[in-house]
Structures are given as C-alpha cells and as structure tokens.
Residue frames as qw, qx, qy, qz and C-alpha x, y, z in Angstrom:
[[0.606, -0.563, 0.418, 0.376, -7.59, 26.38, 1.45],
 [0.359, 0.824, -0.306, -0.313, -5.41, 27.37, -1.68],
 [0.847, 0.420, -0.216, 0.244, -3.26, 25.00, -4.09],
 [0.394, 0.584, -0.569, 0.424, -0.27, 26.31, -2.37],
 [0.270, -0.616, 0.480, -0.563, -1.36, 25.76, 1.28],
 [0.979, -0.075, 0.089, -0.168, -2.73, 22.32, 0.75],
 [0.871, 0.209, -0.357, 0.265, 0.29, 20.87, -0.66],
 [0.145, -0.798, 0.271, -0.518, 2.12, 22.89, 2.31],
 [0.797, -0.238, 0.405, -0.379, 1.57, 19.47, 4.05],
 [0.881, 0.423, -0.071, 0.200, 3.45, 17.16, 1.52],
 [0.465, -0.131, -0.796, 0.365, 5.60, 16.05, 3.96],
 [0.442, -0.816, -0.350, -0.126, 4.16, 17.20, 6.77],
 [0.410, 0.253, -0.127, 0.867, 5.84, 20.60, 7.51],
 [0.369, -0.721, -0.255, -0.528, 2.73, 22.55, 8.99],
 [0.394, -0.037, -0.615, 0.682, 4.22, 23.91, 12.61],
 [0.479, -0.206, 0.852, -0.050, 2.45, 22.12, 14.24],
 [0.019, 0.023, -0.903, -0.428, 1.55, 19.46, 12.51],
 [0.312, -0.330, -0.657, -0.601, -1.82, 19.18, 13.83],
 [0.569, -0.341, 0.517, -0.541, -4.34, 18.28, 16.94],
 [0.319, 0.128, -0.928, 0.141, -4.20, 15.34, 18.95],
 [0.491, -0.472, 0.033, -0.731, -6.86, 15.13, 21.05],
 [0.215, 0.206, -0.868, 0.398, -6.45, 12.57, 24.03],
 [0.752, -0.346, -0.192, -0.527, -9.86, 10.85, 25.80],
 [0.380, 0.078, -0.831, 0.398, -8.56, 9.06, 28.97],
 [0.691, -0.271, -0.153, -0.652, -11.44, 7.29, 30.74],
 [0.228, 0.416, -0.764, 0.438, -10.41, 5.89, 33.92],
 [0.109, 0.109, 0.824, -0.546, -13.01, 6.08, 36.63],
 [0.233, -0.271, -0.624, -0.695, -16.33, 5.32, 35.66],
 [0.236, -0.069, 0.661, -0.709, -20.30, 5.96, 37.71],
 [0.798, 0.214, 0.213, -0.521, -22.59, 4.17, 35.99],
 [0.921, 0.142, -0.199, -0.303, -23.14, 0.67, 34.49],
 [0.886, -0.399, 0.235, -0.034, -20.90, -1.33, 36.86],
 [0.670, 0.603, -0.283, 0.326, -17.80, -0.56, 34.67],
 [0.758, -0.393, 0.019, 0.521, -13.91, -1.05, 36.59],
 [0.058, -0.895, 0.308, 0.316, -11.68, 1.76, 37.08],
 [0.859, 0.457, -0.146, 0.178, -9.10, 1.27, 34.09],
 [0.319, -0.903, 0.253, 0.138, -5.87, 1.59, 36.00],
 [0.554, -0.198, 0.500, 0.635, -2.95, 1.82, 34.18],
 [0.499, 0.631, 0.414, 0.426, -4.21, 4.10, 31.86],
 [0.146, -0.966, 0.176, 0.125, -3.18, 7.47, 33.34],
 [0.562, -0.383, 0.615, 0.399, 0.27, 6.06, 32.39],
 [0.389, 0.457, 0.578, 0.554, -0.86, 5.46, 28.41],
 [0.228, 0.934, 0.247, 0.120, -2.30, 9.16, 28.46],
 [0.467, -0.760, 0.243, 0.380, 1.20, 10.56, 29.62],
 [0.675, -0.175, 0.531, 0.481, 2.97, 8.85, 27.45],
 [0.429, 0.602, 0.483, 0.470, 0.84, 9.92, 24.31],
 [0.025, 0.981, 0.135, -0.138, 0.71, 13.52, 25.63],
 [0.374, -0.689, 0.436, 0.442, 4.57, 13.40, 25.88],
 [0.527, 0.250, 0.789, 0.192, 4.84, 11.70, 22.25],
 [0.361, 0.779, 0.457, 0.232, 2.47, 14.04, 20.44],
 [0.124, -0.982, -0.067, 0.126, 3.60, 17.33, 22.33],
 [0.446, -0.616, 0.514, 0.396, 7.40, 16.97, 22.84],
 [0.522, -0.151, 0.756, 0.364, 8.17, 14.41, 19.54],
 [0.369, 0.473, 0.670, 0.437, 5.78, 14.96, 17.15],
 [0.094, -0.176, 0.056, 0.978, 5.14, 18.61, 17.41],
 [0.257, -0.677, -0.539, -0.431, 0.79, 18.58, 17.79],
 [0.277, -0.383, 0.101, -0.876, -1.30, 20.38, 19.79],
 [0.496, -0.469, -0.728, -0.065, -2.78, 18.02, 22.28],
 [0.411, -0.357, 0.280, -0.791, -5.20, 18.43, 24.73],
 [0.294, 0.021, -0.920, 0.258, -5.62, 15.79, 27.41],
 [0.570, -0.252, -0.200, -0.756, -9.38, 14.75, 28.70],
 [0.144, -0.022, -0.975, 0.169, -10.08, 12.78, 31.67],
 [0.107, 0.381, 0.833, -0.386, -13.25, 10.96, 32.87],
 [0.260, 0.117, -0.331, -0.899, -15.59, 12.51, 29.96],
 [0.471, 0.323, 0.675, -0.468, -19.10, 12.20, 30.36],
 [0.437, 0.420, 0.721, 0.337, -20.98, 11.23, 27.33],
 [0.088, 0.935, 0.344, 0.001, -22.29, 14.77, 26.67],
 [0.364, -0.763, 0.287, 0.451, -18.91, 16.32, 27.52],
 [0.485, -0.258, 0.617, 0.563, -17.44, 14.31, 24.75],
 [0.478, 0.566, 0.593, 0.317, -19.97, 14.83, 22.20],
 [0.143, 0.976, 0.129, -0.098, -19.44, 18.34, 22.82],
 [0.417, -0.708, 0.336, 0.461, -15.94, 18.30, 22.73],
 [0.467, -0.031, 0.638, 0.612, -15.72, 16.68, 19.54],
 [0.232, 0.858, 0.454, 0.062, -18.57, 19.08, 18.22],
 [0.276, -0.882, 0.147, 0.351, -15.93, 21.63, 19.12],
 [0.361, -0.505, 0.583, 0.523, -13.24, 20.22, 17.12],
 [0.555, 0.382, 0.614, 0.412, -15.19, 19.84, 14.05],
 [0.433, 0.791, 0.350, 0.254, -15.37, 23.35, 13.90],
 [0.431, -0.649, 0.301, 0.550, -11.96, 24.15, 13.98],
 [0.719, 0.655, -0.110, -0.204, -10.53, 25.71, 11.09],
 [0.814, -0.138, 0.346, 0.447, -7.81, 22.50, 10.23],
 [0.734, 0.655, 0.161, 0.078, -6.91, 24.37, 7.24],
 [0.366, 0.776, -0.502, 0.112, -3.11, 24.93, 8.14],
 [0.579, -0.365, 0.725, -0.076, -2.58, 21.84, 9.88],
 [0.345, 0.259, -0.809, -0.399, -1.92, 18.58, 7.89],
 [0.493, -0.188, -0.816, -0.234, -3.65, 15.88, 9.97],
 [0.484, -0.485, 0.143, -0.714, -5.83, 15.11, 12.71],
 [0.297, 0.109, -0.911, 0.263, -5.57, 12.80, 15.55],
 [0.541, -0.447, 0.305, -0.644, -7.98, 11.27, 18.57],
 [0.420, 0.204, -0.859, 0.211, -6.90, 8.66, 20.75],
 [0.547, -0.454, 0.084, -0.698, -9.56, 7.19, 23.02],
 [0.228, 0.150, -0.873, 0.404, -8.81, 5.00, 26.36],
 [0.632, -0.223, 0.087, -0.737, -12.10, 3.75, 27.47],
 [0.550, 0.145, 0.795, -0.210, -14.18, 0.85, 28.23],
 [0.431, 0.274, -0.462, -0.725, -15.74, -0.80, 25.03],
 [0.555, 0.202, 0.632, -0.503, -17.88, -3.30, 23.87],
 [0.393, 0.361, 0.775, 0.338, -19.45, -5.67, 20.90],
 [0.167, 0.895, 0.383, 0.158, -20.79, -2.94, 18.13],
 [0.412, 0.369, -0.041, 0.832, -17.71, -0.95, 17.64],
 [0.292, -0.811, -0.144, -0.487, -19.16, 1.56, 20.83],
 [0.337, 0.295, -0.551, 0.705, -17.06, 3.15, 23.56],
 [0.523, -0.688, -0.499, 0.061, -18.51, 3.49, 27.02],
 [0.030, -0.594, 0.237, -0.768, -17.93, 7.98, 28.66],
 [0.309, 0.063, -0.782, 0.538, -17.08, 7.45, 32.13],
 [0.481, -0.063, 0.387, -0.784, -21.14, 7.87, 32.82],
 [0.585, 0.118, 0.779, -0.192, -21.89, 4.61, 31.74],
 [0.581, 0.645, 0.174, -0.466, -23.32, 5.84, 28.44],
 [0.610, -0.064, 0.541, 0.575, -21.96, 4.12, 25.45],
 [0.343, 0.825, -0.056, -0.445, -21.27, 5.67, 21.77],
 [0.842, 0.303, 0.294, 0.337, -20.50, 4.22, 18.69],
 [0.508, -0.333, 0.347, 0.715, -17.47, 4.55, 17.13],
 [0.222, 0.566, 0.664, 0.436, -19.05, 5.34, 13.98],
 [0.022, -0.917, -0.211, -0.336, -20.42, 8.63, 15.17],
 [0.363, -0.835, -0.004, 0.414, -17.46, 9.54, 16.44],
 [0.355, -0.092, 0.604, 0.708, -15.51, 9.15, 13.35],
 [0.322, 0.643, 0.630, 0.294, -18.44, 10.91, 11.42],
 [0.043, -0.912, 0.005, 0.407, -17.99, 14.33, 13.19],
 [0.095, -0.741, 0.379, 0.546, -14.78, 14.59, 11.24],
 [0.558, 0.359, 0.632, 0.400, -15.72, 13.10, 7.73],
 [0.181, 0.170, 0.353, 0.902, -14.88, 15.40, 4.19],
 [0.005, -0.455, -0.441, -0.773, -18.46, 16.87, 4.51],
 [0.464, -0.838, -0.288, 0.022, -18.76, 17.43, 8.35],
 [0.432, -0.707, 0.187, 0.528, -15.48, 19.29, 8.83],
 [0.718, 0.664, 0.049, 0.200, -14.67, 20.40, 4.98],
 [0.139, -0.864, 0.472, -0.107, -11.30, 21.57, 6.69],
 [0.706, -0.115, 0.697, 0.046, -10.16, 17.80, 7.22],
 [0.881, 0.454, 0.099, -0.089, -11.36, 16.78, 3.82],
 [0.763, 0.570, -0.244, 0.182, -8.53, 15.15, 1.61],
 [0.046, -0.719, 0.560, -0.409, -6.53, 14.96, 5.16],
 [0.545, -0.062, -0.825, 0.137, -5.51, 12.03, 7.26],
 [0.433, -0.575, 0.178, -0.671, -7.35, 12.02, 9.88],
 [0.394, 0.273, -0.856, 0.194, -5.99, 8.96, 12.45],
 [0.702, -0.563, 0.171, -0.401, -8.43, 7.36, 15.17],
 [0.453, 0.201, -0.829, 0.258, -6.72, 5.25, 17.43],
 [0.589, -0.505, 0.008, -0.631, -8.79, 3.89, 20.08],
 [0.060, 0.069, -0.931, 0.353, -7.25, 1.25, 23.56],
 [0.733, 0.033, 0.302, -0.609, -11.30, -0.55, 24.65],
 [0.430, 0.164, 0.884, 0.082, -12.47, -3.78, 24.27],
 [0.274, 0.176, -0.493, -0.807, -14.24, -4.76, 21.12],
 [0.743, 0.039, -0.629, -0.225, -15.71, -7.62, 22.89],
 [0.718, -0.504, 0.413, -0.243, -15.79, -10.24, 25.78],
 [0.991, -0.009, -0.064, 0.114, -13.80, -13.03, 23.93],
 [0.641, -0.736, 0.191, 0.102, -10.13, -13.78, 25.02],
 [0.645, 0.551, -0.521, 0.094, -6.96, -13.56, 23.38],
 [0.938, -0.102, -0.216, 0.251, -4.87, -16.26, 23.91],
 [0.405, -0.886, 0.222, -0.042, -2.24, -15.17, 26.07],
 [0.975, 0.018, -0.136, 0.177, 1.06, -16.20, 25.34],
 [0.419, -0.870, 0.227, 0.125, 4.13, -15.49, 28.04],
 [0.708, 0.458, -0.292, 0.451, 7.63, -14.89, 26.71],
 [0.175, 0.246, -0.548, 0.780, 8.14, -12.99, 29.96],
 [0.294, -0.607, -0.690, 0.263, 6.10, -13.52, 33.29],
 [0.041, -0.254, -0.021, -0.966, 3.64, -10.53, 33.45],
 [0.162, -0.440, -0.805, 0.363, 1.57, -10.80, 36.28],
 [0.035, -0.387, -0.367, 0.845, 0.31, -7.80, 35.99],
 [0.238, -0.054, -0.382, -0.891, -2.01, -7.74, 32.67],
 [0.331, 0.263, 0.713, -0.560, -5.29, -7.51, 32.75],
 [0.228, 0.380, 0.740, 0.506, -8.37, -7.78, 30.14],
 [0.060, 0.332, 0.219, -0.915, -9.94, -4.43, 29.87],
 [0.450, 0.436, 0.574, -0.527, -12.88, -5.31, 29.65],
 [0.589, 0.652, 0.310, 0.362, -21.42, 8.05, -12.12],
 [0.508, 0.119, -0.141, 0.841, -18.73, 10.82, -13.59],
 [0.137, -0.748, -0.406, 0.507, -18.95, 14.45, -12.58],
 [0.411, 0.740, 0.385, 0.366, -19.25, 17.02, -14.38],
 [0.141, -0.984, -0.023, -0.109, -18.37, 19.80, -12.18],
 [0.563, 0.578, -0.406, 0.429, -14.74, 21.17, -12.08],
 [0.360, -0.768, 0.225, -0.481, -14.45, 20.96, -8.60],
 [0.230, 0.398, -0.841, 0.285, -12.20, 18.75, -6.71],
 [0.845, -0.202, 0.093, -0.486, -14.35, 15.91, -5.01],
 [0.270, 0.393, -0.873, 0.097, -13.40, 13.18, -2.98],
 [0.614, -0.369, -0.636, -0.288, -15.12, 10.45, -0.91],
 [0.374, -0.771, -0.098, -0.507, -16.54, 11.36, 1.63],
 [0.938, -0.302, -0.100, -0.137, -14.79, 8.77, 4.14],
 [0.885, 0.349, -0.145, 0.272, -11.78, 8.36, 2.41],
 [0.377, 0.486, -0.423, 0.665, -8.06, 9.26, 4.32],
 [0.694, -0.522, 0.193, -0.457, -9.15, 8.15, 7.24],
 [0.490, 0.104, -0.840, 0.209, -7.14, 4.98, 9.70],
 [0.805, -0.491, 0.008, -0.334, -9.34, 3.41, 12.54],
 [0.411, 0.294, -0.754, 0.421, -6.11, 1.49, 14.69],
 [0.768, -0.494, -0.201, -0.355, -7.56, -0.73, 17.46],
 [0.190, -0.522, 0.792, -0.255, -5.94, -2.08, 20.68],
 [0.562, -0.161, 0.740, -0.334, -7.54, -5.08, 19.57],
 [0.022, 0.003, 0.795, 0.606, -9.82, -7.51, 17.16],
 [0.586, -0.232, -0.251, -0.735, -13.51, -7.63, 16.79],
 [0.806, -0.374, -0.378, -0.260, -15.17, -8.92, 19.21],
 [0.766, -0.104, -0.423, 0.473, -12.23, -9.57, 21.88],
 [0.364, -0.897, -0.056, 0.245, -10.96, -7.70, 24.94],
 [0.422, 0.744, -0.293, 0.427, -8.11, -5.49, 24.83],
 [0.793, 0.034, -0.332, 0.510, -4.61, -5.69, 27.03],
 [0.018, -0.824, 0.219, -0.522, -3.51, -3.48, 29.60],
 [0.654, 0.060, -0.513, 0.552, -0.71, -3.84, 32.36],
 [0.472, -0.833, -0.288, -0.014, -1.80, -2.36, 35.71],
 [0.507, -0.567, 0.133, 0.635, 1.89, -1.10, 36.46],
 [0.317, -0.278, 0.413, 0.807, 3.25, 0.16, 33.00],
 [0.545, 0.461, -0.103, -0.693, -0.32, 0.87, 30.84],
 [0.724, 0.641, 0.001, -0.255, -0.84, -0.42, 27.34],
 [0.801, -0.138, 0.372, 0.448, 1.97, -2.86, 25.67],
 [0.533, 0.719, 0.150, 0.420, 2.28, -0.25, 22.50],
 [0.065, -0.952, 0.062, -0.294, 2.94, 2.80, 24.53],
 [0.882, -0.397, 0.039, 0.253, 6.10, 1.06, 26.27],
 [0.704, 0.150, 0.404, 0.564, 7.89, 1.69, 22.97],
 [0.457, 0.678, 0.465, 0.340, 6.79, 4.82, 21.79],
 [0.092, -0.987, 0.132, -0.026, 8.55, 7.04, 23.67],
 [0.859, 0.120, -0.010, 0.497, 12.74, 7.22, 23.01],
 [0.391, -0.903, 0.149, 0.099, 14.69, 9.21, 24.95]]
C-alpha cells in the first residue's frame, strides 16, 4: 500500500470503511452449554449499526462450529485490507476462565488465537491499522454485583535499533480487545432486549 493510500484513512474516509465481521452463537450441541437467547437481538442491532451507520461491510454468522470459524477467520486474513482503514469482529458466544470462547460445538478457542490471525505479520494488510475485537462471553463464573436502578427481571448471567529503512512496527500494536465483562466474571444479557450496550447504539 502506497504513502498516499495509507494516509487515505486519516480520518477514516475509505468507502467503506472496512469489515465487520459478526459471530452470533446462540444454540449450542455439545458440552451442556444454554441457548444464549437474547442474542439474535445484539447481532441485529450490530448488523444495523455497522451496515446502515457506520458504512462497513458486515457479514453476519450464526451457530459457527469451531472449524467453521477457524476457517472463516483464515478467510479474512487473506483479504487484501489495503483500501479499507480498519477491521472489526464482534463475537457473541459462551466463554470461560482463560480468555477462550466456546463455537456452538462445544469446542472452545482462545481468544489469543483469534486475535493472532490478524496481527502486522499474519495479515501485512492490517499492519499499522486498528483492528477492534469486541467480544459479549463470560470471562468467568464469578458474579457481578448486581445493582437495580430499574427492576429488570429479565437479565441473566451468560454464563535494539534497526538499521533497515523500512517502516516497522510491533507486531501487536493498534489493536483494542473490548469485553462485555472483567476477568474472570460472567457477562450480562437481558432475555427480551439482548446486551445492555447495544440498547444505545442504535439512534434513529
């Protein structure tokens, strides 16, 4: 990608802007995992959000088997990003202690190797781009406190220098990991209306 097309993206002007890529894991057949309902409601919302408002390219994935997904994101590391500015993937699953998501066969996967497919020296198209995971799963079995400002009956816990003249950056680096939770603890979801974030994020 050329001095002129990289900075092309300074604001972010690339039409579109980028992919979004949407994992919405609902019903699940192996390891004794609960259907996540209310989440078909959070994948709407973000499709409508990314597609309509923010002007990406999403593509919306339900019930992904562990193999499905590894291929899908195998797919999207070798896209060429190089006129888009950033890169999104937003995964609604089950989760679990050890930062690892759980594909609606039971099979878990660390987060960690999903956020490697698209590091600066597996997808050199990304490099020196944001690339934005955002991921609704538990992180954990311990409970947040709950505290009611309005009766909501309906949430639930879900479960050395260089020499060379070449531009070089770290390998990691422009990257945001955004959790529906903390370490170790479950994550929130409302069986009628999804996810508290996604309430807000659409404005009509």
């Amino acid at each position: 990608m050329d001095r002129q097309n990289k900075e092309s993206c300074y604001p972010m002007d690339a039409n579109p802007i980028g992919h979004c890529l949407i994992i919405n894991n609902v019903e699940f057949t192996g390891g004794n995992l609960a259907e996540r309902v209310g989440s078909n409601q959070d994948a709407t919302k973000l499709e409508e959000l990314f597609g309509n408002f923010l002007n990406f390219t999403v593509e919306l994935k339900r019930n992904v088997t562990k193999k499905q997904l590894e291929s899908t994101l195998r797919h999207y590391q070798q896209k060429d990003h190089s006129e888009f500015c950033t890169f999104f993937v937003i995964i609604l699953s089950h989760g679990d202690e050890g930062n690892i998501v759980y594909a609606s066969d039971g099979q878990a996967m660390k987060l960690d190797d999903i956020f490697q497919y698209f590091s600066a020296s597996n997808c050199l198209s990304l490099g020196e781009k944001p690339k934005v995971f955002i991921v609704q799963a538990c992180r954990g079995n311990q409970h947040n406190r709950v505290v009611s400002l309005n009766r909501q009956d309906s949430v639930v816990y879900d479960g050395g220098p260089s020499t060379s003249s070449q531009i070089k950056v770290p390998n990691e680096a422009d990257t945001l990991h955004a959790y529906a939770t903390i370490s170790n603890h479950t994550a929130l979801r409302d069986t009628r209306e999804g996810s508290w974030g996604t309430r807000v994020s659409v404005c009509h």
